[in-house]
C-alpha positions as MATLAB code, in Angstrom:
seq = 'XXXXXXXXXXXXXXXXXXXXXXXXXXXXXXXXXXXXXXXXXXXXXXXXXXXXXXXXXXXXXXXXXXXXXXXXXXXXXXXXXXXXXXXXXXXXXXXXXXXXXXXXXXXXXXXXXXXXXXXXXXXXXXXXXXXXXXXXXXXXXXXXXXXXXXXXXXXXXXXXXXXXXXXXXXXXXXXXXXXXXXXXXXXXXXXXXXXXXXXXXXXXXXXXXXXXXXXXXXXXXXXXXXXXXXXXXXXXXXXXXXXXXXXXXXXXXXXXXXXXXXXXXXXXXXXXXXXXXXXXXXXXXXXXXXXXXXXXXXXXXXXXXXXXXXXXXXXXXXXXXXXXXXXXXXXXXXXXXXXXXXXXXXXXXXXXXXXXXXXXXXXXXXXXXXXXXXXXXXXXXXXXXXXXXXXXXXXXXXXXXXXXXXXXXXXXXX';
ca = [
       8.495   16.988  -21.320;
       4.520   17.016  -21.928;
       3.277   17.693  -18.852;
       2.834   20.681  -17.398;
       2.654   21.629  -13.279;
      -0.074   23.849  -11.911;
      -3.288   21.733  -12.387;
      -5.887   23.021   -9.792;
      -8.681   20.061  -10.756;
      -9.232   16.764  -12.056;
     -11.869   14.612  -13.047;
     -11.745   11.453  -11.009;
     -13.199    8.472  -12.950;
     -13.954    4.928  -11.152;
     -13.957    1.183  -12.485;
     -17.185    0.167  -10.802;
     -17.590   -3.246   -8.845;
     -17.547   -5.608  -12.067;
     -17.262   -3.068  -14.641;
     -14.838   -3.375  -18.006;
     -15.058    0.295  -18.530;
     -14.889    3.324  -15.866;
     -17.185    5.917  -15.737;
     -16.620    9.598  -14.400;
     -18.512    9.776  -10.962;
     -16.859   13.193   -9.560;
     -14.366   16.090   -9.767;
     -11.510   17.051   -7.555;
     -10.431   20.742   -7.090;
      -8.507   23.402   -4.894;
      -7.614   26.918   -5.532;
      -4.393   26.868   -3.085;
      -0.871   25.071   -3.900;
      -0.049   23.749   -0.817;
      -0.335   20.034    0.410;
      -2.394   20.630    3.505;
      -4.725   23.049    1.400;
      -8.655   21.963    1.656;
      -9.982   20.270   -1.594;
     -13.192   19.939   -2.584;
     -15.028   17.068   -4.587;
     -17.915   17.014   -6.224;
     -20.050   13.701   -7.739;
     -21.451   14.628  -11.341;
     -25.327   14.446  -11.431;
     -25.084   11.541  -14.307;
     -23.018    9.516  -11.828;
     -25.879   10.076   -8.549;
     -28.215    9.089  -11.072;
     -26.347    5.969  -12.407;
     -27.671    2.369  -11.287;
     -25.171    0.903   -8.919;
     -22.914    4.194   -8.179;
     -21.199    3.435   -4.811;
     -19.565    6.482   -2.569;
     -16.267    6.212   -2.494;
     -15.862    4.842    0.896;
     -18.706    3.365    3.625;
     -17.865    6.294    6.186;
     -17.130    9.506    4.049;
     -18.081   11.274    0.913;
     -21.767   10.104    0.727;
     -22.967    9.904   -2.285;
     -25.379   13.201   -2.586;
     -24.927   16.421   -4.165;
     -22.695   19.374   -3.534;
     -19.542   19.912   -2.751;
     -17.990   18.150    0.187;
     -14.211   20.162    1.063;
     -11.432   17.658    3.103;
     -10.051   18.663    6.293;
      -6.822   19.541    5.002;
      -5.044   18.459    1.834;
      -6.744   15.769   -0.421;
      -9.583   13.610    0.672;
      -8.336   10.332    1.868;
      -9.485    8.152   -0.633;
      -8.179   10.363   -3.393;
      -4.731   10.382   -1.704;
      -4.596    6.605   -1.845;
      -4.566    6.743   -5.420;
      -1.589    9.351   -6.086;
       1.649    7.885   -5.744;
       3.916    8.519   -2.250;
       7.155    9.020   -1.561;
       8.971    6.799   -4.720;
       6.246    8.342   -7.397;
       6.892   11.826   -6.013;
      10.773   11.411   -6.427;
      10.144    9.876   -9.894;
       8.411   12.832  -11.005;
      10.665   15.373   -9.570;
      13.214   13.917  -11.409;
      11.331   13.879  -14.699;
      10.649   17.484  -14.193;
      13.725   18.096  -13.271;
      12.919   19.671  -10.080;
      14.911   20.261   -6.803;
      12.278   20.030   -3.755;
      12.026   23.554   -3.261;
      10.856   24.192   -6.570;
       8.783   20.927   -6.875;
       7.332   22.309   -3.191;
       6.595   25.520   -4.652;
       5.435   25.092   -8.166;
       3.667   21.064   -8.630;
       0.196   20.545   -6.974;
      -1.473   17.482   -5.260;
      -3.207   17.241   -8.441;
      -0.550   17.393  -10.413;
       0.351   13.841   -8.639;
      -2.551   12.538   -9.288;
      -2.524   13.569  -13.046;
       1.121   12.818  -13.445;
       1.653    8.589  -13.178;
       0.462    6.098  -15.723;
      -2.263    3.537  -14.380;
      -2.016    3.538  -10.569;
      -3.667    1.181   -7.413;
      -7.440    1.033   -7.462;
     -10.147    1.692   -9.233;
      -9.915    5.432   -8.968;
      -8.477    7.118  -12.109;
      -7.867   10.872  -12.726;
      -8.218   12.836  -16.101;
      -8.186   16.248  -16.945;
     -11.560   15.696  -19.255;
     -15.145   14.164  -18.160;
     -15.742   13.345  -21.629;
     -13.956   10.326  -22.745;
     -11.553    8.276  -20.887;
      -7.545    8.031  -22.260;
      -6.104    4.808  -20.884;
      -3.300    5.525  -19.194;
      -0.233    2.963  -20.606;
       1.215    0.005  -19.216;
       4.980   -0.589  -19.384;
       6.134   -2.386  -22.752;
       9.427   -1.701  -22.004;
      11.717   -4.693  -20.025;
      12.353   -5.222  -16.347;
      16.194   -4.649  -17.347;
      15.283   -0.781  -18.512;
      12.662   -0.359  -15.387;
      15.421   -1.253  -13.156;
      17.942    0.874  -15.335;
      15.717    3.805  -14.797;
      14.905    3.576  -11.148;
      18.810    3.472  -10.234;
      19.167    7.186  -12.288;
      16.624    8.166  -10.070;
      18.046    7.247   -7.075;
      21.415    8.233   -7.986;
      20.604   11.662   -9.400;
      22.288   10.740  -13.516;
      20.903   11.590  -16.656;
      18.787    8.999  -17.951;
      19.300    7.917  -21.674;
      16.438    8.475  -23.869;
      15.452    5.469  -25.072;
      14.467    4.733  -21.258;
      12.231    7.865  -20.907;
       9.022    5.447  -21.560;
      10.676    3.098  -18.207;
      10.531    6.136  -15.890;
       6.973    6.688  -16.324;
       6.211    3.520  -15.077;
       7.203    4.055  -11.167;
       5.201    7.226  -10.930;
       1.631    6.071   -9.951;
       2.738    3.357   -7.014;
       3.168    4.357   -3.241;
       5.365    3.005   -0.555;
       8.968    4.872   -0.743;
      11.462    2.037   -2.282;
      12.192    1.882   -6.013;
       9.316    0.206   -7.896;
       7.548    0.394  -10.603;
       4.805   -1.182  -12.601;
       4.833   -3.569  -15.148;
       3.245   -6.947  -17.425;
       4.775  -10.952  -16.034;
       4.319  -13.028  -19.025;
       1.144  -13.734  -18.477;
       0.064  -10.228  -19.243;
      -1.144   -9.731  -15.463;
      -0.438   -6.441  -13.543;
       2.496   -6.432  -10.933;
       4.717   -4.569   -9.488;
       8.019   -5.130   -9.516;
      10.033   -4.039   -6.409;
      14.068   -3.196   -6.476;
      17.089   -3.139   -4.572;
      17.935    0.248   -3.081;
      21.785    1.847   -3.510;
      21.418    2.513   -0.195;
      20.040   -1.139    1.282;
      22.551   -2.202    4.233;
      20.326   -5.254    4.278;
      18.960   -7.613    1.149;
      15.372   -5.600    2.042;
      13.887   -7.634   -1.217;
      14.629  -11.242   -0.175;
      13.348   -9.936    3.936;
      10.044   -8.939    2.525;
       9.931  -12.088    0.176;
      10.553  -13.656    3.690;
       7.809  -11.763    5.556;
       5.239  -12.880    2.767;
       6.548  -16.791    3.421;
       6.110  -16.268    7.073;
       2.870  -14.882    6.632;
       1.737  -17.605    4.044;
       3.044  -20.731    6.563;
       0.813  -19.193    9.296;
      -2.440  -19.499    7.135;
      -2.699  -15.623    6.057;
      -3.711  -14.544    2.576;
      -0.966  -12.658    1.069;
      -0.326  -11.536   -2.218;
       1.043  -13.718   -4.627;
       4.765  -13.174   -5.291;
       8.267  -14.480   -7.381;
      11.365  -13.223   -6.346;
      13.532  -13.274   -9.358;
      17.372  -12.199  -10.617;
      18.037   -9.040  -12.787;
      21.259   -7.770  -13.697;
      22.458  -10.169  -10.389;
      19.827   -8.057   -8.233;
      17.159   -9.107   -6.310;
      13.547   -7.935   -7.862;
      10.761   -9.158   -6.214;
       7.374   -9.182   -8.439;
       4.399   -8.882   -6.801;
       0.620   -9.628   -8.658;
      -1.214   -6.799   -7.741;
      -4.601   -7.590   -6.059;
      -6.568   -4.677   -7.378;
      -6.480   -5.460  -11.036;
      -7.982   -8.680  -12.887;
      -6.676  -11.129  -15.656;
      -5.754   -8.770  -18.319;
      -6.907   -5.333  -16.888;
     -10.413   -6.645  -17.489;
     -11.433   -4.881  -14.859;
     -10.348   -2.822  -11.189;
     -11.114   -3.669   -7.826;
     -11.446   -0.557   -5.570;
     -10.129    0.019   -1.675;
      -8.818    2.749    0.404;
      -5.925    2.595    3.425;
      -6.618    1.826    7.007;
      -5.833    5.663    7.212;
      -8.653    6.511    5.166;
     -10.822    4.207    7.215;
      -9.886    5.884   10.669;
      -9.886    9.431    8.931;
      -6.318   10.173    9.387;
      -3.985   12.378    7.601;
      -0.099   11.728    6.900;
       0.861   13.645   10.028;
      -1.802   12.037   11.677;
      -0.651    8.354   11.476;
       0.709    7.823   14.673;
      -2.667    7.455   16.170;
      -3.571    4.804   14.383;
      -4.327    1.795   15.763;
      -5.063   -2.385   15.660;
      -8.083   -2.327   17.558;
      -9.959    1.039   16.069;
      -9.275   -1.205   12.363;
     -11.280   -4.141   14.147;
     -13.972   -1.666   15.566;
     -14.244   -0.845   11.702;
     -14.384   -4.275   10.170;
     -16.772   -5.142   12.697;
     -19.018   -2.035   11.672;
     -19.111   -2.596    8.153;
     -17.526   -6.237    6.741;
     -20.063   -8.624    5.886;
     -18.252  -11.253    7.929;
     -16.801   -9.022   10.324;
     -15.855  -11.520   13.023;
     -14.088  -13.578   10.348;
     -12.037  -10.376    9.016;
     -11.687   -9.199   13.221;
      -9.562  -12.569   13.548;
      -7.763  -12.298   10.417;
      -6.488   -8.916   11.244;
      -5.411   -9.668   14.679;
      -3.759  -12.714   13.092;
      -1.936  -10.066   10.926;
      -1.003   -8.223   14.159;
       0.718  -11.404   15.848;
       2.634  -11.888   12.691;
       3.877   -8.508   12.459;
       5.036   -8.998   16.059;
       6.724  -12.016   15.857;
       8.709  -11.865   12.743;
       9.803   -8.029   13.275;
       7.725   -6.312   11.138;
       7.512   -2.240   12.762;
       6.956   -0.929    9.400;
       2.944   -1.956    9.523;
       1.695    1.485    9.273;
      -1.891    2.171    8.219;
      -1.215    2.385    4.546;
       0.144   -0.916    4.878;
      -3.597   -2.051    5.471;
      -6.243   -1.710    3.513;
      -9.839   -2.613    2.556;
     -11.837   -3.218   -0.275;
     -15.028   -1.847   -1.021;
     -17.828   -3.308   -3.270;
     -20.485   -0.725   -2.017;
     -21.956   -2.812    0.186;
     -18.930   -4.408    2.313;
     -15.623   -4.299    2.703;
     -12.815   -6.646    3.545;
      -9.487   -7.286    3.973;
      -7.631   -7.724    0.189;
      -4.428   -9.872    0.878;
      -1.793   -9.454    3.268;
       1.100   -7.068    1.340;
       3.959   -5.307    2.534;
       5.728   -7.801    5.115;
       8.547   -7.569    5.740;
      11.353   -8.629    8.456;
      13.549   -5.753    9.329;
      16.931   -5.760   10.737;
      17.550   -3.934   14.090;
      19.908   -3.596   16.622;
      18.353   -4.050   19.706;
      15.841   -6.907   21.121;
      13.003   -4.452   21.883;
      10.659   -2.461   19.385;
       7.644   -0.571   18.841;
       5.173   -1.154   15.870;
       4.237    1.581   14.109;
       0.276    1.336   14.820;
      -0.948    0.687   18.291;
      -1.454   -2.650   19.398;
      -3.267   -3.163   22.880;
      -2.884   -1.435   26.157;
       0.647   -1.049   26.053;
       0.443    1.249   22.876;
       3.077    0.145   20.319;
       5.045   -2.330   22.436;
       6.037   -4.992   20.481;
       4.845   -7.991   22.549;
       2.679  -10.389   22.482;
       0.801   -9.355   25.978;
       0.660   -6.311   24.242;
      -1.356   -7.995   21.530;
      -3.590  -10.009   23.923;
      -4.716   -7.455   25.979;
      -7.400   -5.661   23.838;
      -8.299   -9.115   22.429;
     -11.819   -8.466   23.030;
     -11.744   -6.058   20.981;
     -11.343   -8.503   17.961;
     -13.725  -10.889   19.032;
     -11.615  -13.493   20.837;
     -11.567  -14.891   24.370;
      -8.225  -14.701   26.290;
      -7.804  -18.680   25.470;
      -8.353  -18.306   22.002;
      -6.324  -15.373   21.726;
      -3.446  -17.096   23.103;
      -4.024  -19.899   21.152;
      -3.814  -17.942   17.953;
      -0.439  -17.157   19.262;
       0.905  -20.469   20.497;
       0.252  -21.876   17.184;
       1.386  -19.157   15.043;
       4.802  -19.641   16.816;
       4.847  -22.956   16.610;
       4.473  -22.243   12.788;
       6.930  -20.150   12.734;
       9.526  -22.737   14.186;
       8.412  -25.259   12.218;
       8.712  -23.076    8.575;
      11.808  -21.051    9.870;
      14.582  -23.043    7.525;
      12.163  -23.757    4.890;
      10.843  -19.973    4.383;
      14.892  -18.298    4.682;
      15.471  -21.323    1.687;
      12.683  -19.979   -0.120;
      13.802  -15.808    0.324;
      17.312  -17.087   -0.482;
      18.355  -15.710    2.982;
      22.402  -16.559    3.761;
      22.649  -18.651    6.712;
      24.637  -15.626    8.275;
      21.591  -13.395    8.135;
      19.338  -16.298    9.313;
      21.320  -16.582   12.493;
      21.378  -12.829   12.600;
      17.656  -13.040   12.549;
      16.855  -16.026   14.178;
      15.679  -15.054   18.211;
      17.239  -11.524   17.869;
      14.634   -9.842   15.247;
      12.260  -12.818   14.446;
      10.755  -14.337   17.988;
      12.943  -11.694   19.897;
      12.517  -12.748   23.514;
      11.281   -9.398   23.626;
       8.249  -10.227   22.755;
       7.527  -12.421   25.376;
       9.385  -10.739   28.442;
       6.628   -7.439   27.883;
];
């Protein structure tokens, strides 16, 4: 094992809009090893003085000298770019680490030093002077999926699969992953079945996205394939062009609203909408596509749209809505629910009255609003058979589905 815990700064490098190569526009430091410590960053002089340097988001870290500390923990933006819950529990396992002593002894930078080439255009390096690539996996989907099952399970992992582990280190979102090359040579991540699934969670997000598609929203483009007779879904991963030519950059709805982790639970649909319509360039366009978003979530059973399950690109000059990811319809016992961001008066109620009642908010009349609605369930309906073919979903989990989770009467009787 190479790398070493206890890093107290990086140098965080950026793929600028259209750019082949990055550049190094700042540096990221703290003096205290604990999550919710205070970092500070700093942009480099060459980088303020660099035609077409962007800050790092629209609302925060403006692009002037000095340093500029976080709240608490790592700037939002930054923490977008270091791997969540699945990277973290990669890397513990690489070091060999309980929690306690992964707690106690690896920093925030440490995650952001530790993965190979994660989401975004932000990159982190221990040197300003040249760039080292981090590498892409050249190893098969068979050994990726190999590895992320020892991780979950707690075994040894053979050697010859050490180079597969390093490959789910730098994604977030907390189910086994990890990042890899389709045949075409383009970026994407595949996602696996869990040990612990009660549920076929792959073919339910493969769902969500078919849902999602049917009702006119941009998603991300997906295949859901067969390894080793288990599901894997792949998923072409929006920030990166044909052949790594170049990165696109964006940051989390939590970012946007200036939320921490702990903080989450007061995010909401409408304060998103108040954003796009501050700084999209077609924010009423990008309003209605995110309450569209919203409805979906709501009628197919998705509570698990959280505010890092949104996010934004940003060119410097705009930002806007990259496609729809993380969709998925989830099981559950009961026929009422609560979405994990707030959706209208009602808070998190999961209903569609819910949903209309801050309409305004996203730039649509009461008609239109519920005309969004009436013809997104309508689509729905129409797609229902078609989309479970498509996700491979047994007809005994349709009917499990079917009215219970997705189109709950729920929904309707809020």
């Amino acid at each position: 094992m190479t790398f070493k815990p206890g890093h107290q700064d990086a140098y965080v490098w950026i793929w600028l809009p259209g750019a082949t190569r990055p550049v190094v526009c700042g540096r990221v430091a703290s003096t205290e090893n604990i999550p919710e410590a205070v970092h500070r960053f700093i942009y480099g002089r060459s980088y303020r003085e660099l035609d077409g340097a962007i800050p790092l988001t629209p609302h925060a870290l403006p692009l002037r000298a000095g340093e500029q500390p976080s709240r608490r923990g790592l700037h939002g933006v930054l923490r977008d770019a270091a791997p969540d819950t699945w990277g973290r529990r990669v890397l513990m396992y690489r070091m060999q680490m309980a929690v306690e002593r992964a707690e106690a002894e690896l920093t925030e930078i440490d995650y952001l030093l530790a993965g190979t080439s994660g989401p975004g255009a932000l990159h982190f390096q221990t040197t300003e002077d040249v760039y080292q690539p981090k590498p892409w996996s050249s190893v098969n989907i068979e050994a990726l999926m190999t590895a992320a099952e020892a991780v979950e399970q707690g075994v040894p992992l053979p050697p010859e699969l050490e180079q597969a582990l390093l490959h789910g280190t730098s994604i977030g979102g907390a189910r086994p992953k990890a990042s890899m090359e389709d045949e075409n040579n383009h970026p994407v991540i595949a996602k696996f079945s869990s040990t612990t699934d009660i549920h076929p969670m792959v073919r339910l997000e493969a769902l969500g996205l078919s849902l999602a598609r049917a009702a006119g929203i941009e998603t991300v483009d997906i295949r859901l394939i067969s390894v080793m007779n288990k599901d894997v879904l792949l998923i072409k991963r929006f920030d990166c062009e044909p052949a790594r030519a170049t990165r696109r950059h964006f940051f989390s709805a939590l970012t946007a609203l200036d939320l921490y982790e702990m903080e989450a639970r007061y995010a909401s649909y409408p304060d998103l909408s108040d954003y796009l319509r501050r700084y999209a360039e077609s924010p009423v366009e990008q309003c209605h596509e995110l309450f569209r978003r919203m409805l979906l979530n709501i009628m197919i059973g998705n509570t698990d749209d959280h505010a890092r399950n949104h996010a934004f690109f940003w060119d410097g000059c705009f930002i806007k809505l990259p496609p729809a990811y993380d969709i998925c319809v989830i099981p559950r016992t009961g026929l009422e629910a609560s979405q994990a961001m707030e959706v209208g008066e009602q808070g998190k109620r999961t209903s569609i009255n819910n949903a209309l009642s801050l309409c305004g908010r996203f730039g649509l009349s009461d008609e239109e609003a519920q005309g969004i609605a009436d013809k997104m369930e309508e689509t729905i309906r129409e797609h229902w058979q078609a989309s479970c073919d498509e996700a491979k979903i047994t007809r005994q989990l349709a009917g499990q589905l079917w009215e219970r989770v997705v189109l709950s009467p729920a929904i309707k009787n809020s």
